[in-house]
Structures are given as structure tokens and as C-alpha cells.
C-alpha positions as CSV (number, residue, x, y, z in Angstrom):
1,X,100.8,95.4,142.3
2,X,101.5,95.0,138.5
3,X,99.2,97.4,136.0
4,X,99.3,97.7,132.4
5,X,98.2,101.2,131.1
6,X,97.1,101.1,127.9
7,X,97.1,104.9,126.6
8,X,96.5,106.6,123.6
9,X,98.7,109.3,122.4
10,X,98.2,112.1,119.9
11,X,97.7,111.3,115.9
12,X,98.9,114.3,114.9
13,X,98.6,117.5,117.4
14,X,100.8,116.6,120.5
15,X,98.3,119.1,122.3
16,X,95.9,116.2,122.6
17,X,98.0,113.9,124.8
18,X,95.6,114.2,128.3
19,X,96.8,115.3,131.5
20,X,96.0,111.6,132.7
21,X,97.8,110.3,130.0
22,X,100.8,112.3,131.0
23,X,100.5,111.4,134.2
24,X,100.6,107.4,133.5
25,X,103.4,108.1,130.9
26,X,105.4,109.9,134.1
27,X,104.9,107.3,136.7
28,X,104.8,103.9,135.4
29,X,108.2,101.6,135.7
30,X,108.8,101.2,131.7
31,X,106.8,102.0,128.7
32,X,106.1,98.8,125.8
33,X,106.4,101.3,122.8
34,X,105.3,100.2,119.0
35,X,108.6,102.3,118.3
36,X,110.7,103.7,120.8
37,X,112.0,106.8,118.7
38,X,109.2,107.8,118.2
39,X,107.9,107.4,121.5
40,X,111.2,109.0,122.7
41,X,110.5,112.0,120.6
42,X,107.3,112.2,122.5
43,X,108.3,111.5,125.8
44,X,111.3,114.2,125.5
45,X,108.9,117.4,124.5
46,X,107.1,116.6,127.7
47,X,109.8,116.2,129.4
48,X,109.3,112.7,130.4
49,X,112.2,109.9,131.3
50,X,110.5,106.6,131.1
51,X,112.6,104.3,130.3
52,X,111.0,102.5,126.9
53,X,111.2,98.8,125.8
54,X,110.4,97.4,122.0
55,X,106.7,95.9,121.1
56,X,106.2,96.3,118.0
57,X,104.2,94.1,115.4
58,X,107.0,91.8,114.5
59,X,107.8,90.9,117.9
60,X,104.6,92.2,119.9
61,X,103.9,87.9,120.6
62,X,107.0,86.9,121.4
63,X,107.6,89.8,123.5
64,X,104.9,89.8,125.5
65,X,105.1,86.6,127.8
66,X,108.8,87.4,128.7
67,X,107.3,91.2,129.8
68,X,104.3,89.9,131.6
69,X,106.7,87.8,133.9
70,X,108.8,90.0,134.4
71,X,106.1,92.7,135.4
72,X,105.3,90.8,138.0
73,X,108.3,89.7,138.8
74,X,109.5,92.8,139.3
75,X,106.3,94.2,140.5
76,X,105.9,96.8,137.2
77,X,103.8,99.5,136.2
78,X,103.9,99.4,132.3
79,X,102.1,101.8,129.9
80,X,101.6,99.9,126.2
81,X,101.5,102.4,123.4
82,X,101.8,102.9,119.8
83,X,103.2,105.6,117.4
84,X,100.1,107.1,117.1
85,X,96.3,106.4,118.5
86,X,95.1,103.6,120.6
87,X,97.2,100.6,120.9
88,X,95.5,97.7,119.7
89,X,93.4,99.1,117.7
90,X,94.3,98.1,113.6
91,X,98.0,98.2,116.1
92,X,100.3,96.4,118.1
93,X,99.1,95.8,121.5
94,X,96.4,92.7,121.8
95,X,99.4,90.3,122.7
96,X,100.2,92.1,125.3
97,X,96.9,93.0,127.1
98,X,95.8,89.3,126.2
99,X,98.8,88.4,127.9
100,X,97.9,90.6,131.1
101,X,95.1,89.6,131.5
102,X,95.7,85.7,131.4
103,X,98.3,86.0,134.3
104,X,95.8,88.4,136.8
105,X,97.2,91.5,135.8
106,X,94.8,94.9,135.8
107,X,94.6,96.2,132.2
108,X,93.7,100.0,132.1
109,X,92.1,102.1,129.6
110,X,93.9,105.4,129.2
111,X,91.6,106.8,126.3
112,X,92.4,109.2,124.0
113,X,93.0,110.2,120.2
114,X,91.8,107.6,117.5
115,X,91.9,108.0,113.9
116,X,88.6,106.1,113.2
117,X,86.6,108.3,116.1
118,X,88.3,111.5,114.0
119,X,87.0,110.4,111.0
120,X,83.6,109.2,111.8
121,X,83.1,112.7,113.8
122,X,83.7,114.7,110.8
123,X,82.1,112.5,108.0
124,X,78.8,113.6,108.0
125,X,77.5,110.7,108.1
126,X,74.7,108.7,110.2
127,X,76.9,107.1,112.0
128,X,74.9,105.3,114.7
129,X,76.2,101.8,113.0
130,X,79.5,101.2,111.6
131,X,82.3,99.0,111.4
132,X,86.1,99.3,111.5
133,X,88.1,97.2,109.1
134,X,91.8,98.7,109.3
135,X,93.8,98.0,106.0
136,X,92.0,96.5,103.2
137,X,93.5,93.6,100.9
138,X,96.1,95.1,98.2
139,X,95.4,92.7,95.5
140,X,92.4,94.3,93.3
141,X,90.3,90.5,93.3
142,X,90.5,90.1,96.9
143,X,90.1,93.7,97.4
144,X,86.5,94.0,95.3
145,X,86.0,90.6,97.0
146,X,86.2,92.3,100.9
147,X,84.2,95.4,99.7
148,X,81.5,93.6,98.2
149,X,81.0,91.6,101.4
150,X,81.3,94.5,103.3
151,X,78.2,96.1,101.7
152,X,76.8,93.0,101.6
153,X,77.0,92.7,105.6
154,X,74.3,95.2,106.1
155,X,76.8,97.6,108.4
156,X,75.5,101.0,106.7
157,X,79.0,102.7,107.5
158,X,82.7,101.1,107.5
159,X,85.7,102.6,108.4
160,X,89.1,102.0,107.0
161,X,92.9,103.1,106.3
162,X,95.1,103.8,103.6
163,X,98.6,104.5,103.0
164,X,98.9,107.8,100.6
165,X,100.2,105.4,98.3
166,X,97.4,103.5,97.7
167,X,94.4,105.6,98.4
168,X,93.7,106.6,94.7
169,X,93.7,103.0,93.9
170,X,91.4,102.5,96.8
171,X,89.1,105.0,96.1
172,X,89.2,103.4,92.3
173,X,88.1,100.2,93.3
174,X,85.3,101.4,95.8
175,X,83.8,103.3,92.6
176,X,84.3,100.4,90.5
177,X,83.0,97.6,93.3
178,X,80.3,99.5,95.0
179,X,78.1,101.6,92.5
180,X,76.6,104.8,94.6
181,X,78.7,104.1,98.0
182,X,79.9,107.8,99.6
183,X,83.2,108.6,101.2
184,X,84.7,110.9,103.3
185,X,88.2,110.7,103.1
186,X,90.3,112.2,105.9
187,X,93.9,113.1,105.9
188,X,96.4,113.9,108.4
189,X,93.9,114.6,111.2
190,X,94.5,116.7,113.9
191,X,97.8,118.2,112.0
192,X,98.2,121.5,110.4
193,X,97.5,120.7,106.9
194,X,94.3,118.4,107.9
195,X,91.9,117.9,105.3
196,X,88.6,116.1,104.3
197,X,86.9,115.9,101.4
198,X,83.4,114.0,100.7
199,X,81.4,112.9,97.7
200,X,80.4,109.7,95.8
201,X,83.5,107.5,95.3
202,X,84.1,109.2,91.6
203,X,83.7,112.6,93.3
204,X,86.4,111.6,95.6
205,X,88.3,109.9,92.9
206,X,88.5,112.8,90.9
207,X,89.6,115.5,93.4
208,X,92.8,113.0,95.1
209,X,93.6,112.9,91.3
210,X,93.9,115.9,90.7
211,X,95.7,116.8,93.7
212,X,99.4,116.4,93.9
213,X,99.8,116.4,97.6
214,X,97.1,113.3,97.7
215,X,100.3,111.0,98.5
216,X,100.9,112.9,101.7
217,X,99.8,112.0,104.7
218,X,97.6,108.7,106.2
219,X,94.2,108.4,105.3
220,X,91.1,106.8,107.1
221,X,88.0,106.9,105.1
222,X,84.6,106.3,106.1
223,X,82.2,104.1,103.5
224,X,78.7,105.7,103.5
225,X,77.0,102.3,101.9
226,X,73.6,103.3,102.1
227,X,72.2,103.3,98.5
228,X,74.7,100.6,97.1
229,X,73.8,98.6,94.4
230,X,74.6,95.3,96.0
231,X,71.7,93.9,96.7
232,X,70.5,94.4,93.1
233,X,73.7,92.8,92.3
234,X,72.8,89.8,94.4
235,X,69.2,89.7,93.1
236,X,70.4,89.8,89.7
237,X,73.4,87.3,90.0
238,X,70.3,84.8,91.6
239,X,68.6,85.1,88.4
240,X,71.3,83.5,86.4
241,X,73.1,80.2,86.3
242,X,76.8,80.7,88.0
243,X,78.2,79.8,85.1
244,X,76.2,82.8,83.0
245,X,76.7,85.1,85.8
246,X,80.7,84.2,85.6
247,X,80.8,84.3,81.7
248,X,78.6,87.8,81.8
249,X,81.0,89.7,84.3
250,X,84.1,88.7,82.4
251,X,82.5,89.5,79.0
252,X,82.4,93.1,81.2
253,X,86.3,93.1,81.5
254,X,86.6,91.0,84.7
255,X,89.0,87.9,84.4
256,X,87.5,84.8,85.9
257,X,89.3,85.1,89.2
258,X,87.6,88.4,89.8
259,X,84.6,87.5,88.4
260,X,83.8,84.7,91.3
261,X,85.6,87.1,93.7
262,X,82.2,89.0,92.9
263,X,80.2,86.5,92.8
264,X,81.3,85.4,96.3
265,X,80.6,89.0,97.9
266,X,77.2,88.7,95.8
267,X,76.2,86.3,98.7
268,X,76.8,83.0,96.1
269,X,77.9,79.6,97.8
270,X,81.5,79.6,97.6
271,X,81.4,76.2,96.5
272,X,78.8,76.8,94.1
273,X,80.6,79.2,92.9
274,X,83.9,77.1,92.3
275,X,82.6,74.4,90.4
276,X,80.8,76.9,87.8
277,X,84.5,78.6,87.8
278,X,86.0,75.2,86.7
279,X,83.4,74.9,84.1
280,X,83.6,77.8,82.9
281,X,87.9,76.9,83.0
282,X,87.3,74.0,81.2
283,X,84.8,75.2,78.2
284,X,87.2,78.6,77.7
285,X,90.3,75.9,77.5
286,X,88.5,73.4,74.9
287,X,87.5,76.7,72.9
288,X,91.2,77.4,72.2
């Protein structure tokens, strides 16, 4: 009968693919890889001929009907993973299994490596409660926006990644958004060069600035939010009209858009919060 496999391979240290893992990867009929180079690249230091087929996050829905038929069609062991960590996890994958599982196929968990389990591990942190949010917005408003409402959630810990790129900006932004928030910022876990480094957000900020290799390497940090300042933020944003809270944050440097971004993650009706913003529109237009 049909089985889908769904196994996690290394991050980083190809000594961390399991002997079960291995074993699945050897057996099964085909393999649904998020990239099949790299999978190939895999599969070849181990020695391993599976032949591998395409699912990768631009075609992962499309994809996945047309594989479930012909899995049981064909009668088809199939092991679904990514290029690094656990398939559908902040990855391709959850068309698949969802797919799977809607026609009576056994999904299996092959578990292994994670990049948000690394990172938690090491942290520091009390990390009894947490949440994992993948890849934050890139635009700075939405951005503050999600961070805000992410302290605001009451989750003490969150867990989420960067590209190299953007991790300074990140880090920027949590020290801007969420006044006395800790991070531990993890990069290229599991590989030679692996490296964390922990402080309060401008701690963090300053030491990726001043290192030159900071845009090398993924990075998953972990959000210590114990001691934000967000609910004093809240209280304090109560206090006022919308309108005052609006005109105070923007006389601050925000521009309006970010300013009810903030109020929004503050815990503010939204539609509260959008008619002050067209009243504050309309008195800065009839001011010019």
C-alpha cells in the first residue's frame, strides 16, 4: 500500500541524516524533493539512487494531486523532503501531506534536524512556551506592525528566520519596535563556522554590525519578550484619544502609516483606529 514519508534531512552537518532516515530515502519508489539538485547532492554522498521528482513552493499545489493519484495508482512509496530541515515546516510540503491524507494515504513522520528546535536549544531561554513565525514581513510598517502583535500575544518566546541580507534590518526594527526584547541569533547551525550570539536587540544590533561576515549564512533568531514594554505601550496609547496617540508617534518620527501600524499592534480597534487616521489625513491636508 501507498506511504508518504515525510523526513527531515540535515541543515547543515550531513552527519545528522538518521539511519531511519537513510533507510526511507533507500527504499521508497521516488522522492518529492523542494529541489532535486540539492537533494541529488545528498542522495549521491550516501550513495543513494532514488529517483527524485520536483515539489517545490511554486508548484508544491499543483503538483501534489497529480502525485497522490499516481501513488496509488502505481502503488508508491514516496519520501517528501526539502533542501534542508523538516518539510512543511516554514517549507514546501503541506500540499502534499494534505493531499495524502484526503485520498487515505498513511503520512509518516521521519523526524530529524530543525532549525527552530536548534535554535531554541541553544538560546538560553525559558523556552517552555514559544511560537514559530517563519519569515517576517519586509516592509518596515507591516513589519513593527507583526512584532508588536507578536509581543502583544502573550507567547513569552517567538522564533523566526532571516535571510543574511536582512537580519541587521531585522534586528533594527525589533530594537526600535520592542523596547527590552532579548535575542539569540543563530547562524549556520550545525555547520563548521556555527555561531550564536545573545543580548538585548542593540547588543545584537551592534555585534552583526560590526561583523563583516553577518551576511553569511541563514539565521533563525529566538525573541525573548519577557520584559517588553508593550503593554505600557498599550496602557499608555488607552489614555489618549487615537487621534493624539497618532499625532504623538509621528511627532516621534513615525509617518502616519506606521504610526496606526502601532497603534494596531497596541491592541487598538482597527477600525478605531482608521477613522482617527483619516482625521488626522484630513486636518494635516487642510493645514497645508
Amino acid at each position: 500500500m501507498p506511504r508518504l514519508y515525510v523526513v527531515a534531512t540535515p541543515i547543515g552537518n550531513l552527519s545528522d541524516l538518521s539511519p531511519r532516515a537513510l533507510e526511507v530515502l533507500g527504499s521508497c519508489d521516488l522522492i518529492a524533493a523542494e529541489d532535486t539538485r540539492v537533494t541529488r547532492q545528498l542522495l549521491q554522498h550516501f550513495g543513494v539512487r532514488t529517483p527524485c521528482v520536483s515539489n517545490h513552493r511554486h508548484n508544491e499545489e499543483e503538483k501534489a494531486a497529480p502525485l497522490v493519484a499516481r501513488m496509488l495508482e502505481e502503488d508508491l512509496s514516496v519520501a517528501l523532503v526539502t533542501d534542508a530541515g523538516t518539510p512543511a515546516v516554514s517549507d514546501p510540503g503541506s500540499f502534499l501531506v494534505d493531499e495524502a491524507l484526503k485520498a487515505g494515504i498513511e503520512v509518516l513522520a521521519v523526524p530529524g534536524p530543525t532549525a527552530m528546535a536548534a535554535a531554541l536549544s541553544v538560546s538560553g531561554f525559558d523556552t517552555r512556551e514559544f511560537a514559530f513565525y517563519g519569515f517576517l514581513p519586509r516592509k518596515r510598517g507591516e513589519l513593527a506592525e507583526k512584532l508588536r502583535a507578536i509581543a502583544a500575544s502573550g507567547v513569552p518566546v517567538a522564533v523566526v528566520h532571516e535571510s543574511p541580507h536582512r537580519v541587521i534590518e531585522l534586528v533594527r526594527t525589533i530594537a526600535g519596535t520592542l523596547p527590552g526584547c532579548r535575542i539569540s541569533a543563530s547562524c549556520d547551525l550545525t555547520k563548521l563556522y556555527e555561531k550564536t550570539i545573545r543580548g538585548t536587540a542593540e547588543e545584537v544590533l551592534a555585534l552583526l554590525s560590526a561583523n563583516e561576515k553577518a551576511e553569511k549564512g541563514e539565521y533563525c533568531l529566538v525573541l525573548d519578550l519577557h520584559g517588553t514594554d508593550v503593554g505600557k505601550e498599550k496602557e499608555e496609547a488607552a489614555a489618549l484619544t487615537p487621534e493624539l496617540a497618532l499625532l504623538e508617534r509621528m511627532l516621534q518620527g513615525e509617518t502616519l502609516r506606521e504610526a496606526a501600524a502601532a497603534l494596531n499592534g497596541a491592541g487598538l480597534r482597527r477600525n478605531e483606529v482608521y477613522r482617527a487616521k483619516e482625521k488626522v489625513r484630513a486636518f494635516l491636508e487642510d493645514a497645508e
